[in-house]
C-alpha positions in Angstrom: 1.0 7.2 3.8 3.8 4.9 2.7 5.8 5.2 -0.2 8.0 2.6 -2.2 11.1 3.9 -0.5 9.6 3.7 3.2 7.7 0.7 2.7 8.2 -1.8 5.6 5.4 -4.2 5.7 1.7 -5.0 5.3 -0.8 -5.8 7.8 -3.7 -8.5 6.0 -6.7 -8.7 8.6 -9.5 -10.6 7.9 -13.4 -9.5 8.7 -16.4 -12.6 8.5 -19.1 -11.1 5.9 -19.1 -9.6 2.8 -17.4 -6.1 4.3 -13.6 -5.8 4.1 -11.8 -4.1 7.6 -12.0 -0.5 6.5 -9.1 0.6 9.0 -5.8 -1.0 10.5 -7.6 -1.2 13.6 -10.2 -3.4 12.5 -11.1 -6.9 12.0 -8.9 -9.9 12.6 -4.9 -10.1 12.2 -4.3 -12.7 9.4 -0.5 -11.3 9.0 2.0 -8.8 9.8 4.1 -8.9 6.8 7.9 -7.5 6.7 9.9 -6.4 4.1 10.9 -8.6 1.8 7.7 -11.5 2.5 5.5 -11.7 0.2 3.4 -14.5 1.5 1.0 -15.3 4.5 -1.3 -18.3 5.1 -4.9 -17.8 6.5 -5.9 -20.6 9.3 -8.8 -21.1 11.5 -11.1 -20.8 8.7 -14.9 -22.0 9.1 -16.6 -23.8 6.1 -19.4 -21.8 4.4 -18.2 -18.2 5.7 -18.0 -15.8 3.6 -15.0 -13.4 4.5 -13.7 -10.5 3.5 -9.7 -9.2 3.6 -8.0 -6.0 3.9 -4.5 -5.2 3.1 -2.6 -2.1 4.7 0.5 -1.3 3.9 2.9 0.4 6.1 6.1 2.6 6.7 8.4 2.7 9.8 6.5 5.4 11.5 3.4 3.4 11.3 1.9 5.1 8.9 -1.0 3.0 7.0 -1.7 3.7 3.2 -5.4 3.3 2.2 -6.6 -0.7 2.0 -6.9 -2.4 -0.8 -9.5 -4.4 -1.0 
């Protein structure tokens, strides 16, 4: 799992439903965000979907820290 001083980015990916992507793997790539960005713009979106997001952040060995939610 990541630490402050390894951080390198954060992966945002986006499921449709009420149920957050529970691993890295899963669900669909909103962003890939390096170090330093700290913003990312969801498109495509469908009105009256309900979705859910996932945020993983990651070091350069690709390790993922839990999701927050």
């Amino acid at each position: 799992m990541p630490g402050a001083d390894d951080y390198t980015g954060a992966l945002i990916l986006r499921a449709d439903g009420e149920t957050p992507p529970a691993e890295p793997t899963e669900g669909t790539l909103v962003a890939d965000i390096s170090w330093p960005a700290t913003t990312a713009t969801d498109t495509g979106l469908t009105a009256a979907t309900t979705y859910s997001y996932a945020v993983f952040a990651y070091d350069a060995s690709d390790n993922y820290a839990t999701a927050a939610t």
